[in-house]
C-alpha positions in Angstrom: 60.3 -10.5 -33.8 60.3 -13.7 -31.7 59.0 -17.2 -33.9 55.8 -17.8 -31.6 52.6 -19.6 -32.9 50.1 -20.0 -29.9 48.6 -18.2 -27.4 50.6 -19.9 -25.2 53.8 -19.0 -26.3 52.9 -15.1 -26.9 51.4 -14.9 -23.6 55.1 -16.7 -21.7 56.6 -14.0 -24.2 55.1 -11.3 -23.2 55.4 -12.3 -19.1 58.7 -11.7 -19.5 58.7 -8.4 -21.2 56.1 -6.8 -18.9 54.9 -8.9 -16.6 51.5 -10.7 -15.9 48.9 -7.7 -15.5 50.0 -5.8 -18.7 50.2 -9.4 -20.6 47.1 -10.0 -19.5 45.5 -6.6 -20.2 47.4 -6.9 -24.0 46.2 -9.8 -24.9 42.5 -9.4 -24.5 42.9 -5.8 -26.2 44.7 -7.7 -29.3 43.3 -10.9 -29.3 40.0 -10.4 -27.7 40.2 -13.1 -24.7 39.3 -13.4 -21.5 42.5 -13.8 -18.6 40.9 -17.0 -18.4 41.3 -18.1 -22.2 45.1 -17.1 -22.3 45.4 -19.4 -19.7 43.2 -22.1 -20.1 43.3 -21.8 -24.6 47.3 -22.2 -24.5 47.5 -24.1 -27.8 45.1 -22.1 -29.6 46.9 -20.7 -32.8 47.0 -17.1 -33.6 46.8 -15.2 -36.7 50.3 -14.1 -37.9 48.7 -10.6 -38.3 47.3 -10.1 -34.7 50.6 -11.8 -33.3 53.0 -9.1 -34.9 50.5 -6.1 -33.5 50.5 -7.9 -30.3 54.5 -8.4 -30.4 54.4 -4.4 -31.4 52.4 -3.2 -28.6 54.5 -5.6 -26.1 57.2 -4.1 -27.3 56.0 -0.6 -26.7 54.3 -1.2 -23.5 58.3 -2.3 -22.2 59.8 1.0 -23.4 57.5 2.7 -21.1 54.7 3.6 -23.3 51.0 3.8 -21.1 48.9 1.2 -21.9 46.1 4.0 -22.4 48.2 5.7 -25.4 49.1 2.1 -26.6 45.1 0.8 -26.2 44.1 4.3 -27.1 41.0 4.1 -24.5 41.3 6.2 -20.8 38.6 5.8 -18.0 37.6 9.1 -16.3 34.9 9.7 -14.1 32.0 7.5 -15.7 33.2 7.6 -19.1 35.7 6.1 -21.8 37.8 8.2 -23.6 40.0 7.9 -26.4 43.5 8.9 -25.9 46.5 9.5 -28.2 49.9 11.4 -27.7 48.1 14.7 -28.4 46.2 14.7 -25.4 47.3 14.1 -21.5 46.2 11.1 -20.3 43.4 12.0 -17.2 44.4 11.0 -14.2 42.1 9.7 -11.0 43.6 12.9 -9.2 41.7 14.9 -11.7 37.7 13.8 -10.5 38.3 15.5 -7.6 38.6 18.6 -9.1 35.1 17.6 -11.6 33.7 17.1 -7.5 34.0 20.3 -6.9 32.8 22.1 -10.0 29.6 19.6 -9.8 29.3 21.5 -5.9 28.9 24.8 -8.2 26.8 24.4 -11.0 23.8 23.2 -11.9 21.2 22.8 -14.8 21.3 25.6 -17.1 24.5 27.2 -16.1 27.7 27.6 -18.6 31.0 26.2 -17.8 34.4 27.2 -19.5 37.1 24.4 -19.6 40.3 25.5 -20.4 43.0 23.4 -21.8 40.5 20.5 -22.3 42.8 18.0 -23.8 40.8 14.9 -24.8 37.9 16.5 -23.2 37.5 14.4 -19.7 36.4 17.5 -17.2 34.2 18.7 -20.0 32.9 15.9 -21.0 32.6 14.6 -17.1 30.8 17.8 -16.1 28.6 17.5 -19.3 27.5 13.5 -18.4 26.4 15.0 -15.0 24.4 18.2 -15.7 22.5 19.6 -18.2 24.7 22.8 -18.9 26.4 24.9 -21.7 30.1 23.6 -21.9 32.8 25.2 -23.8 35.9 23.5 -24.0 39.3 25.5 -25.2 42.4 24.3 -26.0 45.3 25.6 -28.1 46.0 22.3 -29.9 44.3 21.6 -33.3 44.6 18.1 -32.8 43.9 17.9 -29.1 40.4 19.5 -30.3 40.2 16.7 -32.8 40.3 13.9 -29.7 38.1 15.9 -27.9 35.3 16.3 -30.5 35.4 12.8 -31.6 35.1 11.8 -27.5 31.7 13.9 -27.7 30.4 12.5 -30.4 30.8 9.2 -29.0 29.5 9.9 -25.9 26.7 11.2 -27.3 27.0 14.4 -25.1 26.9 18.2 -26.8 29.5 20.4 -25.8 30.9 23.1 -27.8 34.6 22.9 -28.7 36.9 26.1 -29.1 40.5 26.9 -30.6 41.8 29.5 -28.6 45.4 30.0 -26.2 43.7 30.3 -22.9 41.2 33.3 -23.0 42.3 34.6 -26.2 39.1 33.8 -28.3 37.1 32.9 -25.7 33.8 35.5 -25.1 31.2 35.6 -22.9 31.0 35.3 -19.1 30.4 31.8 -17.6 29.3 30.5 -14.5 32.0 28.9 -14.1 35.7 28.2 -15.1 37.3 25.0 -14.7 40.8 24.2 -15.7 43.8 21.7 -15.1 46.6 23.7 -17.0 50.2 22.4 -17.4 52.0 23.0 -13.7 54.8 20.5 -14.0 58.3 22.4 -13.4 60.5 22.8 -16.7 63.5 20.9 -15.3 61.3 18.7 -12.9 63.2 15.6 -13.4 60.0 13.3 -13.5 60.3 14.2 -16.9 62.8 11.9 -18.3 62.2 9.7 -15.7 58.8 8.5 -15.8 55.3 7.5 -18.3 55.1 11.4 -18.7 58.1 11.5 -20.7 55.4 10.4 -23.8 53.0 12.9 -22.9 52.6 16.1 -24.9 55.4 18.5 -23.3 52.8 21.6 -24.3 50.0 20.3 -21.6 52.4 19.5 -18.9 55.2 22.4 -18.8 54.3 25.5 -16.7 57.9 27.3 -16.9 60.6 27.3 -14.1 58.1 27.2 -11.3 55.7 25.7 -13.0 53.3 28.5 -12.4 53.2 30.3 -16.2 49.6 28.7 -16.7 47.9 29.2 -13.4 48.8 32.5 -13.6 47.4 33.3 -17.0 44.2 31.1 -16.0 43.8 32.9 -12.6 44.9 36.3 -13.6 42.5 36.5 -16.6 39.7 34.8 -15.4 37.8 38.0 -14.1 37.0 39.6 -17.2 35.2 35.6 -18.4 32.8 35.1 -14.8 29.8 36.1 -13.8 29.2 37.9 -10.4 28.9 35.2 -7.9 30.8 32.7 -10.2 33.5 30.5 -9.8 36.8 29.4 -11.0 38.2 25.6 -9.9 42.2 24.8 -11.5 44.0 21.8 -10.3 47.4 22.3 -9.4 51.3 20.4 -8.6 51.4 18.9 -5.3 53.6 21.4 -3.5 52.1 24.8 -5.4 49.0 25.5 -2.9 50.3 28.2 -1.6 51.2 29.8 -4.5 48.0 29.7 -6.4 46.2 30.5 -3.0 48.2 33.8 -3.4 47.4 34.3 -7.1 43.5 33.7 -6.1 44.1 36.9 -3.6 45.9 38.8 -6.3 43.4 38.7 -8.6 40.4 39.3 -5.9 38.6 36.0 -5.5 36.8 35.3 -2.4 35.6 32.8 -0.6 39.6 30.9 -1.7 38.8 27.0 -0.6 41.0 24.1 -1.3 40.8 20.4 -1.6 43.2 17.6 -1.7 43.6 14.5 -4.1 42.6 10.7 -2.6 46.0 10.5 -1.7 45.9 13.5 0.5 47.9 15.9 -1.7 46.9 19.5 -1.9 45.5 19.7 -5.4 42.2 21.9 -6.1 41.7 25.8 -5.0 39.1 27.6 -5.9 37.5 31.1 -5.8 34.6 32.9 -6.3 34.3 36.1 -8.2 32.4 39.1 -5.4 28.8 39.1 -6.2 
């Protein structure tokens, strides 16, 4: 633990650990200032408490650690989420696929969201329409994030233990779901933020397709006629979940890239 007293000296500590944006962002999480204080309040004293949690997170933030698991907040769509090492951490990539289940539902309709993590597509879908949303997910504690994240939010969505369609009952509308796709060896893995991310959400077997084909192959017997099924996917796998769409006789088989032009959303529509 470095000797440091003022802000000044925490923040020139903490430049060189992990540079100015992160310092920046750090400091006003811990301390509770503005960029301009921490550069303007340099001989401001801080409490020994609040400069050992800062040093701590500093710390973590240089391992690698993402700053939303070490600030435990996430912004998705229109909303804040809380975050922790149980749950994925959403990713901008991710709205485009709440875009297109917003082109397919409306008020009154029921939406199934499986694998909902900390809750962002169902709790996304639910700040934009006034529908029935059920989101599953195989992790007790994931559900736990995902309950308190509605409850905060203020927005009513039921919440479901089940391994993909094993408890699940009903027909819906629609069926949204961004399951784990990343490739077991993918080397991405040990070399990136991911590496802290629960391994359950993001591995989809050797081809990364073990999910998608569970979600797409049972995903007839849970819509309605005329109903819809949206699943985000790895940036080279289009073709592949195209062809499970056909397999399991969706029409209508559309896709959409990401904002970086990456193919990452197909969906299909069950034959009225």
């Amino acid at each position: 633990m470095p000797k440091l007293n003022s802000l000044g000296c925490y923040f020139d500590w903490a430049l060189t650990k992990i540079g100015r944006s992160d310092s920046e962002l750090l400091m006003q999480h811990v301390l509770g200032i503005s960029t301009t204080e921490a550069y303007s309040h340099r001989s401001r004293q801080v409490d020994r408490i609040q400069g050992e949690h800062l040093c701590k997170l500093v710390e973590e933030r240089a391992c690698g650690m993402p700053l939303d698991y070490i600030t435990g907040i996430s912004h998705f769509w229109t909303i804040e989420l809380e975050v922790n090492r149980s749950v994925l951490i959403p990713r901008p990539e991710t709205e485009i696929l709440v875009e297109e289940c917003i082109e397919h539902v409306r008020d009154g309709d029921s939406v199934l969201d499986l694998g909902t993590g900390s809750g962002a597509i169902a709790l996304a879908l639910r700040s934009e329409l006034d529908i029935h949303v059920v989101g599953t997910d195989s992790d007790e504690h994931a559900l736990a994030v995902c309950r308190r994240n509605a409850s905060k939010l203020n927005l009513n969505i039921e919440v479901l233990l089940s391994d993909w369609y094993s408890d699940v009952t009903g027909e819906f509308d629609l069926i949204a779901s961004n399951p784990p796709y990343v490739r077991d060896c993918d080397p991405r893995l040990a070399e990136s933020d991911i590496r802290f991310e629960p391994r359950t959400a993001l591995l989809g077997g050797s081809d990364g397709l073990d999910a998608l084909r569970r979600v797409i192959g049972g995903a007839m017997s849970h819509l309605k006629n005329g109903g819809h099924l949206v699943v985000e996917h790895g940036f080279d796998q289009q073709d592949a979940t195209i062809e499970l769409f056909e397999k399991a006789g969706f029409t209508k088989i559309r896709w959409r890239n990401d904002y970086a032009g990456t193919h990452r959303v197909v969906c299909g529509t069950r034959h009225e």
